[in-house]
mmCIF file of the N, C-alpha and C atoms, coordinates in Angstrom:
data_MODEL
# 
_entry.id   MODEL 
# 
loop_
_atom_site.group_PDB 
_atom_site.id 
_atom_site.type_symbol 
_atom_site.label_atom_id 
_atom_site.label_alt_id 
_atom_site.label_comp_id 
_atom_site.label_asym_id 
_atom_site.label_entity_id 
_atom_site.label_seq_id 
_atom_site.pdbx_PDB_ins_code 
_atom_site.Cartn_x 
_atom_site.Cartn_y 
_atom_site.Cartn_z 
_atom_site.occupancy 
_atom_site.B_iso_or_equiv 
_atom_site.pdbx_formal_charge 
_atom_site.auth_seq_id 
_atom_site.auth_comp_id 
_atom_site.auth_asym_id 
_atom_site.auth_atom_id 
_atom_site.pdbx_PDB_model_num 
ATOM 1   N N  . UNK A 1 1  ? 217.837 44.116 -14.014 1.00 0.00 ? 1  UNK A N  1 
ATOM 2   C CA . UNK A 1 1  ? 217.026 44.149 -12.811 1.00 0.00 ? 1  UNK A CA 1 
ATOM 3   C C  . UNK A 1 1  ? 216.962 45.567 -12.244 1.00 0.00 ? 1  UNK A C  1 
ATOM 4   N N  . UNK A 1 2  ? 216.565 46.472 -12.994 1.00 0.00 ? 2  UNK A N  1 
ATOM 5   C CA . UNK A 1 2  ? 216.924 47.821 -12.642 1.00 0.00 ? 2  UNK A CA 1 
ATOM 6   C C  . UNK A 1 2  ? 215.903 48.331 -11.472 1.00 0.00 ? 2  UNK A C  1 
ATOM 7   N N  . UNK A 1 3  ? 214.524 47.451 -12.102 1.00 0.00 ? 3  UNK A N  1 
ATOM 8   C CA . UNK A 1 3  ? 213.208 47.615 -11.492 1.00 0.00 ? 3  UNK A CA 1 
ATOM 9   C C  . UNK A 1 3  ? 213.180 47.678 -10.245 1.00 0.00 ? 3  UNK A C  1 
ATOM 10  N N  . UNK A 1 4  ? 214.236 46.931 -9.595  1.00 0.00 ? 4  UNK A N  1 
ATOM 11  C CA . UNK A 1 4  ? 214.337 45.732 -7.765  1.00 0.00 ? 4  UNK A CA 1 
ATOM 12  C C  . UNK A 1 4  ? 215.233 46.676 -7.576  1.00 0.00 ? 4  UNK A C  1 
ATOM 13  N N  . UNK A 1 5  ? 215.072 46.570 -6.035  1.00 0.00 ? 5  UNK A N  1 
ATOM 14  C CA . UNK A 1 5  ? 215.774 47.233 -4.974  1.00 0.00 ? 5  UNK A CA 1 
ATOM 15  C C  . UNK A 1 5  ? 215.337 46.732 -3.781  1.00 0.00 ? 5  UNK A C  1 
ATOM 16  N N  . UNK A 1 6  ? 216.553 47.374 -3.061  1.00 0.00 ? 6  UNK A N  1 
ATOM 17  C CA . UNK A 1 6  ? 216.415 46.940 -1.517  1.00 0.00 ? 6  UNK A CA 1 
ATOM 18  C C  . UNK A 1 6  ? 216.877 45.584 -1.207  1.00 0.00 ? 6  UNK A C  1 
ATOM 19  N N  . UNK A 1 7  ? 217.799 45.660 -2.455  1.00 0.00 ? 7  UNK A N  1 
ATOM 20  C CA . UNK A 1 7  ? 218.813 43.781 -2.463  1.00 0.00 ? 7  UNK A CA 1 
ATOM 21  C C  . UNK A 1 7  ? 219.838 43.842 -3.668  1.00 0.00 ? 7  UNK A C  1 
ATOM 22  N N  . UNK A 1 8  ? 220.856 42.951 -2.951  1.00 0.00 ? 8  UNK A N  1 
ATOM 23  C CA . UNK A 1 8  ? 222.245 42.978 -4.321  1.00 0.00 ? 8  UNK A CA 1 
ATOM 24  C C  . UNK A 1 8  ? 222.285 41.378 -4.712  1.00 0.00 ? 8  UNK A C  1 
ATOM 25  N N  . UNK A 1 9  ? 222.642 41.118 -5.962  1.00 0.00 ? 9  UNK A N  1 
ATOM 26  C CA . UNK A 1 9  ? 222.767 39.553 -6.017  1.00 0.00 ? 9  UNK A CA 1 
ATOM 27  C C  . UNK A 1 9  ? 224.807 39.783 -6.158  1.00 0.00 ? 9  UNK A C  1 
ATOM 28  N N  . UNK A 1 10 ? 224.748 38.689 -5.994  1.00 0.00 ? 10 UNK A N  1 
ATOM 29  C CA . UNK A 1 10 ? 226.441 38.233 -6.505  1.00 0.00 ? 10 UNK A CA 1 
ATOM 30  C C  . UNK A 1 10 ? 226.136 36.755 -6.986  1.00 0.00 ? 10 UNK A C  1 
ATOM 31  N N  . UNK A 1 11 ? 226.069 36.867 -8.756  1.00 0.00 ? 11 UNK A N  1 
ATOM 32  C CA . UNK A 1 11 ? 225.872 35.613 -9.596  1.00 0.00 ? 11 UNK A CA 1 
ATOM 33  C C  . UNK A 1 11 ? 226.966 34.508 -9.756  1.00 0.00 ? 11 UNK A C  1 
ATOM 34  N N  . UNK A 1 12 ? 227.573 33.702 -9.968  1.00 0.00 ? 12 UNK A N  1 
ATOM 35  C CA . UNK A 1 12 ? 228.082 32.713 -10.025 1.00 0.00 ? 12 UNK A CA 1 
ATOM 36  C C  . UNK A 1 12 ? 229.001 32.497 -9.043  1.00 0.00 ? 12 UNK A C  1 
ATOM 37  N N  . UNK A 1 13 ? 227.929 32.750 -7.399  1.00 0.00 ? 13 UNK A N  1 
ATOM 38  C CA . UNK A 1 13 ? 229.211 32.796 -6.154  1.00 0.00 ? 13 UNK A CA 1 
ATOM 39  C C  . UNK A 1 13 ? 229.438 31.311 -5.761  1.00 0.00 ? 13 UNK A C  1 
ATOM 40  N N  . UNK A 1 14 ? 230.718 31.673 -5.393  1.00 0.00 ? 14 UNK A N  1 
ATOM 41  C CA . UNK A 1 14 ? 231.824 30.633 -5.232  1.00 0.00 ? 14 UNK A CA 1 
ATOM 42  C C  . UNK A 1 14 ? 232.417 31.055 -3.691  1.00 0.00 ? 14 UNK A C  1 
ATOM 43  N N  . UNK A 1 15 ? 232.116 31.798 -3.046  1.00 0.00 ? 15 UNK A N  1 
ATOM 44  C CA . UNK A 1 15 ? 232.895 31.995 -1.764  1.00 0.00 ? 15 UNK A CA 1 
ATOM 45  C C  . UNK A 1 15 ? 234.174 32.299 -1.640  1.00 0.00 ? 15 UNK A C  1 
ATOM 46  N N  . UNK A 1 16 ? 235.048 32.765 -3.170  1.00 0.00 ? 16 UNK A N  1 
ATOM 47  C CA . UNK A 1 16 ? 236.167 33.068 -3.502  1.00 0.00 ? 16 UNK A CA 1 
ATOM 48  C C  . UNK A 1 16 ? 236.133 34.385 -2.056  1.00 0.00 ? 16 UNK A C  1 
ATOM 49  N N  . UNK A 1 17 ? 237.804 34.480 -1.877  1.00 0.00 ? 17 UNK A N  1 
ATOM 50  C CA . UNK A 1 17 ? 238.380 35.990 -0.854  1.00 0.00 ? 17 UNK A CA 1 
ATOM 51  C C  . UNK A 1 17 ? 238.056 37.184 -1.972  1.00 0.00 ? 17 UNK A C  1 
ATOM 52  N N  . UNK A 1 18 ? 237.674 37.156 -2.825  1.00 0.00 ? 18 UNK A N  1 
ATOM 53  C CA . UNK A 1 18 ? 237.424 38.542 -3.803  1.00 0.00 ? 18 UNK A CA 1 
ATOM 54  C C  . UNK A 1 18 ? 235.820 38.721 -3.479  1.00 0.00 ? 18 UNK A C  1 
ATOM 55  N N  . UNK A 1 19 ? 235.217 37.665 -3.663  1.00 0.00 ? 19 UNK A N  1 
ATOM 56  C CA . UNK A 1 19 ? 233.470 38.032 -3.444  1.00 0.00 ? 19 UNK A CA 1 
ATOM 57  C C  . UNK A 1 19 ? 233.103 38.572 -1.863  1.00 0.00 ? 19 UNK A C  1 
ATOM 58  N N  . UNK A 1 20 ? 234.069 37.712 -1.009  1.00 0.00 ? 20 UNK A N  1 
ATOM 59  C CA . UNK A 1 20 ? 233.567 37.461 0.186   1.00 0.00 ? 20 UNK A CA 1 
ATOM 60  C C  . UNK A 1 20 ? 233.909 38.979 0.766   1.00 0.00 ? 20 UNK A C  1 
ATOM 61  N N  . UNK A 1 21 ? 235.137 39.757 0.580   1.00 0.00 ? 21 UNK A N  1 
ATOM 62  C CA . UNK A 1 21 ? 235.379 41.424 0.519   1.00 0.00 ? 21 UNK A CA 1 
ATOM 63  C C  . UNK A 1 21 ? 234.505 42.207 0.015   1.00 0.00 ? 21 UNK A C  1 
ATOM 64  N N  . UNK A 1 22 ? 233.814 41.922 -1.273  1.00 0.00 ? 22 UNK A N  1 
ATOM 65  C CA . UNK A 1 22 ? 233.084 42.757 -2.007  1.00 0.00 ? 22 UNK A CA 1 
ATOM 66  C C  . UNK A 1 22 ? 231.460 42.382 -0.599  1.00 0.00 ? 22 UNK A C  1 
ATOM 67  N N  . UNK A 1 23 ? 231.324 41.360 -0.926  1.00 0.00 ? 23 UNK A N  1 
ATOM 68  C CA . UNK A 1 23 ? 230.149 41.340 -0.114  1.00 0.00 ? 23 UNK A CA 1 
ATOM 69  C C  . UNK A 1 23 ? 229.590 42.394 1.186   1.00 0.00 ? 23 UNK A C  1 
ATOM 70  N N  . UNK A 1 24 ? 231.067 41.942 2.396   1.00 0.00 ? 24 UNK A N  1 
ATOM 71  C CA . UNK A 1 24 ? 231.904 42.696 3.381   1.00 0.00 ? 24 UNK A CA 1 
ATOM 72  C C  . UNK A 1 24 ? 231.319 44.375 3.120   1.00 0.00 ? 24 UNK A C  1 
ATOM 73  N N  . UNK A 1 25 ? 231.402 44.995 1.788   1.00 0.00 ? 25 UNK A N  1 
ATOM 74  C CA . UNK A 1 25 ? 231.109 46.094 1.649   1.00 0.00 ? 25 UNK A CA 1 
ATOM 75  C C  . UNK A 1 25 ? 229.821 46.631 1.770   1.00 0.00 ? 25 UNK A C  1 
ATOM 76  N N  . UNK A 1 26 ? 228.641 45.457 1.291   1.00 0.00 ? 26 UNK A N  1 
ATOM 77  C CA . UNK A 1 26 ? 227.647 45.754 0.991   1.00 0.00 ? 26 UNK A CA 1 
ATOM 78  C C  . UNK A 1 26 ? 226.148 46.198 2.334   1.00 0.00 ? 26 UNK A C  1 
ATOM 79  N N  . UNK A 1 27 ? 225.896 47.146 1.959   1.00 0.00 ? 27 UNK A N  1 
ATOM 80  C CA . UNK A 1 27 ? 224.986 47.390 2.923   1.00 0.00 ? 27 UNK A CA 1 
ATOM 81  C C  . UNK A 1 27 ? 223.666 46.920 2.978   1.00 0.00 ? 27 UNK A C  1 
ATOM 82  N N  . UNK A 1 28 ? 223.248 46.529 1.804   1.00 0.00 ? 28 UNK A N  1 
ATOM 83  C CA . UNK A 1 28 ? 221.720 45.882 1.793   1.00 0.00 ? 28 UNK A CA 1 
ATOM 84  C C  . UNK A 1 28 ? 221.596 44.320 1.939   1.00 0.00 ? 28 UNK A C  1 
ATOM 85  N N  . UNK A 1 29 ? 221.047 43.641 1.510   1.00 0.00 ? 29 UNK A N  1 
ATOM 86  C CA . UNK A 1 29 ? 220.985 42.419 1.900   1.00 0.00 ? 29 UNK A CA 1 
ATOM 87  C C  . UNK A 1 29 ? 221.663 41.666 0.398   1.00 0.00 ? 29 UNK A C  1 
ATOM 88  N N  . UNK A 1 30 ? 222.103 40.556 0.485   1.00 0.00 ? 30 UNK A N  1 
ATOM 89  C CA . UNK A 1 30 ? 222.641 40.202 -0.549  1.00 0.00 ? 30 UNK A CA 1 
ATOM 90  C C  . UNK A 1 30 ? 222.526 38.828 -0.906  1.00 0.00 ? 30 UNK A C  1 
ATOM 91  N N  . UNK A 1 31 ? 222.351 38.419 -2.218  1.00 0.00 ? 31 UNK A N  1 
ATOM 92  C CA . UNK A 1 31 ? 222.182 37.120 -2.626  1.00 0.00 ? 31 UNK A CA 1 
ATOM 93  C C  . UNK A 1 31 ? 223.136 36.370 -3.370  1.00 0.00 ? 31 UNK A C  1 
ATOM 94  N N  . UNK A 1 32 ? 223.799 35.302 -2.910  1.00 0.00 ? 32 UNK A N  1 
ATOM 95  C CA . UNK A 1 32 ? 224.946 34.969 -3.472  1.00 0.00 ? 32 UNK A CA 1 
ATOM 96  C C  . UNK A 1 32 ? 224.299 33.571 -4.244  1.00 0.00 ? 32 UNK A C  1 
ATOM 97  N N  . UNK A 1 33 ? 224.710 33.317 -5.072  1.00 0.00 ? 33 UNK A N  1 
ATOM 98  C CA . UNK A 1 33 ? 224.022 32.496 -6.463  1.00 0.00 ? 33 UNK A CA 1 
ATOM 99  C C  . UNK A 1 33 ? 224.888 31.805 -6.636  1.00 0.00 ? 33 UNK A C  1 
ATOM 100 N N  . UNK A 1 34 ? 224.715 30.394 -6.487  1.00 0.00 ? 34 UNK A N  1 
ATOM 101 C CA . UNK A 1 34 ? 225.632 29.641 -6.855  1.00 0.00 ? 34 UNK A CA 1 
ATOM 102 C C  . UNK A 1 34 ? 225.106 29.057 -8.313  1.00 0.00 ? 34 UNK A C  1 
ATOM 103 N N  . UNK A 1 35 ? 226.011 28.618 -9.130  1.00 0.00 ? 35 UNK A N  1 
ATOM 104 C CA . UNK A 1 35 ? 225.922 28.344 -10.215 1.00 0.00 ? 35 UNK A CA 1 
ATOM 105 C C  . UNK A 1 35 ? 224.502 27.129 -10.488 1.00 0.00 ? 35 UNK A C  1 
ATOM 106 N N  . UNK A 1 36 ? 224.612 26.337 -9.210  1.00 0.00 ? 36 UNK A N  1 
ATOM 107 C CA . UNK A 1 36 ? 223.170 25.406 -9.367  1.00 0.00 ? 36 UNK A CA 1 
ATOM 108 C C  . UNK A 1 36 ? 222.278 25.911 -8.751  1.00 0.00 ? 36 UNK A C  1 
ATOM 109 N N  . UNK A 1 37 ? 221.912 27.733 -8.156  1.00 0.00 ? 37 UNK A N  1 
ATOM 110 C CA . UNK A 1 37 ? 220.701 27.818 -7.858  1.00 0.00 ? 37 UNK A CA 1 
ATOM 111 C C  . UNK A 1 37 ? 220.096 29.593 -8.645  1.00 0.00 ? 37 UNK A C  1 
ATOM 112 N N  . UNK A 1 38 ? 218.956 30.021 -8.136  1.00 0.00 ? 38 UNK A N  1 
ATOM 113 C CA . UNK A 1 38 ? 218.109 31.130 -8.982  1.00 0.00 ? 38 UNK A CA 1 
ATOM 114 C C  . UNK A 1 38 ? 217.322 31.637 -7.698  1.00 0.00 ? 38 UNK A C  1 
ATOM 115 N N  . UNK A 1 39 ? 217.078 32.316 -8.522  1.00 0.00 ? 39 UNK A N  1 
ATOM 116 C CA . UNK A 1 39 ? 215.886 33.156 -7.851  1.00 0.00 ? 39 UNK A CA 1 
ATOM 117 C C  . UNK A 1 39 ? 214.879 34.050 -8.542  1.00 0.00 ? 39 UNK A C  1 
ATOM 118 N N  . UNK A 1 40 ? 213.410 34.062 -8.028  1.00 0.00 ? 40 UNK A N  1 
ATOM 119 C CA . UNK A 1 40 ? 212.571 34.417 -8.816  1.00 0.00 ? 40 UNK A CA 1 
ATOM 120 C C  . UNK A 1 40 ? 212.123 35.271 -8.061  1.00 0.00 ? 40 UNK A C  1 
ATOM 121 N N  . UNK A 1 41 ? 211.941 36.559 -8.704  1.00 0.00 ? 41 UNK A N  1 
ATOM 122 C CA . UNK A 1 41 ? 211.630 37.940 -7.932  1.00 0.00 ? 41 UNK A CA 1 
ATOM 123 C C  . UNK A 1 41 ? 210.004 38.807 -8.878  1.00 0.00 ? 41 UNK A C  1 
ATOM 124 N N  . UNK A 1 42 ? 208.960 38.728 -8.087  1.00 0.00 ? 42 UNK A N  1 
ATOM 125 C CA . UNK A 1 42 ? 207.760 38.951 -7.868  1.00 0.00 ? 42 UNK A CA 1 
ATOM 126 C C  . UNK A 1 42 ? 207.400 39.676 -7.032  1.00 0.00 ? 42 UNK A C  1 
ATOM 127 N N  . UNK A 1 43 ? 206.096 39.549 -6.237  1.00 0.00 ? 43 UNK A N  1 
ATOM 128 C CA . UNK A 1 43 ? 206.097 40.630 -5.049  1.00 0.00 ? 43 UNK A CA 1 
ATOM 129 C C  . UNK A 1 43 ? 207.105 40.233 -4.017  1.00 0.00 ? 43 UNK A C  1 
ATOM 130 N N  . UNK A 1 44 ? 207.208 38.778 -4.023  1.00 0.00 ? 44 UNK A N  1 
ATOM 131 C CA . UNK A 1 44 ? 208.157 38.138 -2.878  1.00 0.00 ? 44 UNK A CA 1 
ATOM 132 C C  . UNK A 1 44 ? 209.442 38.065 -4.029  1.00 0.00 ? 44 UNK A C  1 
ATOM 133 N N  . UNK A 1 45 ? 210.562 37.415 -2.824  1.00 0.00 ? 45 UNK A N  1 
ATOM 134 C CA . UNK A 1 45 ? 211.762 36.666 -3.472  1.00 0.00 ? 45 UNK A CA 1 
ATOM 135 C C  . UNK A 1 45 ? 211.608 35.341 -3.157  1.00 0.00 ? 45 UNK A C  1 
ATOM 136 N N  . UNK A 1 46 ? 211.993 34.649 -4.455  1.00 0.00 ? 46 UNK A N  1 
ATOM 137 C CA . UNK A 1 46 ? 212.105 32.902 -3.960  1.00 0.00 ? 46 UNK A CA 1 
ATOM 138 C C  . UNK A 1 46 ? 213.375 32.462 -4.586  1.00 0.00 ? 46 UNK A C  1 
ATOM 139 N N  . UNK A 1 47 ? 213.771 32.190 -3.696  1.00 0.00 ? 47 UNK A N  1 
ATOM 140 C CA . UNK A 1 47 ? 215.456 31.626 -3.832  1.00 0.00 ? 47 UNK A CA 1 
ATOM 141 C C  . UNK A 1 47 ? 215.047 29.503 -4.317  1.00 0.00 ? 47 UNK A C  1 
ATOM 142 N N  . UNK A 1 48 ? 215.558 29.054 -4.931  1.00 0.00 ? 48 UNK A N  1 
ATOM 143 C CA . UNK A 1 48 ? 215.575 27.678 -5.323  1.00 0.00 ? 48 UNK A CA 1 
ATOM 144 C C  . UNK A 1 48 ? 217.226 26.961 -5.830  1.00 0.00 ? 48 UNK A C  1 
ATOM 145 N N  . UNK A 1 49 ? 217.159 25.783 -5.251  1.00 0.00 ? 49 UNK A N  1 
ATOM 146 C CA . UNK A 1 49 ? 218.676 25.605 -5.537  1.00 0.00 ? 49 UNK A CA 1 
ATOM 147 C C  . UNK A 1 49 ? 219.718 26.090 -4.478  1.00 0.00 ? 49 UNK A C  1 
ATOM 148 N N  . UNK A 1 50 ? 220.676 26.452 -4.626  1.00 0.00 ? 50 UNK A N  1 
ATOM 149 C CA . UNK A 1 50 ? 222.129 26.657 -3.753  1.00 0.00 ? 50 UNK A CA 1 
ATOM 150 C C  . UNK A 1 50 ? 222.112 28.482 -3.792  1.00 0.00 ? 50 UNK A C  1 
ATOM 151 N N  . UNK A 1 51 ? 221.347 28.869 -2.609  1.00 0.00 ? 51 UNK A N  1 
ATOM 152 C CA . UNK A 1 51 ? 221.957 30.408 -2.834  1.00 0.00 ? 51 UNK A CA 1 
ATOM 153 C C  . UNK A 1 51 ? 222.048 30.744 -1.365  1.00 0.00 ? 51 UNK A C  1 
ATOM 154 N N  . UNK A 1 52 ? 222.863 31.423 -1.290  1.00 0.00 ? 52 UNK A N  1 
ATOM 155 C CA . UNK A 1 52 ? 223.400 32.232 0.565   1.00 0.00 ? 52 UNK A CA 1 
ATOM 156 C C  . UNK A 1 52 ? 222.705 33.497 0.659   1.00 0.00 ? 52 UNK A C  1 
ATOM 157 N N  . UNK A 1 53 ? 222.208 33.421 1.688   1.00 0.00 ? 53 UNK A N  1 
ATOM 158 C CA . UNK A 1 53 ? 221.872 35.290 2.045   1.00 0.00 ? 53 UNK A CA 1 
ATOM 159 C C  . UNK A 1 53 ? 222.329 35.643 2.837   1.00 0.00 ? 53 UNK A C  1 
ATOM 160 N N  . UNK A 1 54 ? 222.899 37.028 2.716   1.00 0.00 ? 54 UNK A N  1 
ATOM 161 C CA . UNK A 1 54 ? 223.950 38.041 3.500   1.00 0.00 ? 54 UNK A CA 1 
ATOM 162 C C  . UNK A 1 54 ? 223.021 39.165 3.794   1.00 0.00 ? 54 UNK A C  1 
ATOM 163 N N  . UNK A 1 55 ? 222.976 39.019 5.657   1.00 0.00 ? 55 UNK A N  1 
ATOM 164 C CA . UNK A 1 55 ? 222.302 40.510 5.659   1.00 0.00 ? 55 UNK A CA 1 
ATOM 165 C C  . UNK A 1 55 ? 222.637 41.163 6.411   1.00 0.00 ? 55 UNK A C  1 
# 
């Protein structure tokens, strides 16, 4: 996904104390992916399924 910017994903999130620190760090907006959801990135973002956004 080198193409995209102006967003971080975190893939198979679980809400573990290791993600939830790393997240903590992040300055852009962030997409946490749970194992039953995706996202499809076009001109828009479309999140489907189980995903959190951190902004």
């Amino acid at each position: 996904m080198g193409y995209c910017s102006g967003f971080d994903i975190e893939v198979h999130y679980t809400g573990n104390k290791a993600q939830k620190e790393s997240i903590e760090k992040k300055k852009t907006v962030l997409y946490g992916i749970h194992d039953n959801g995706g996202m499809l990135v076009n001109e828009t973002i479309s999140c489907f399924g189980n995903v959190e956004i951190f902004e």
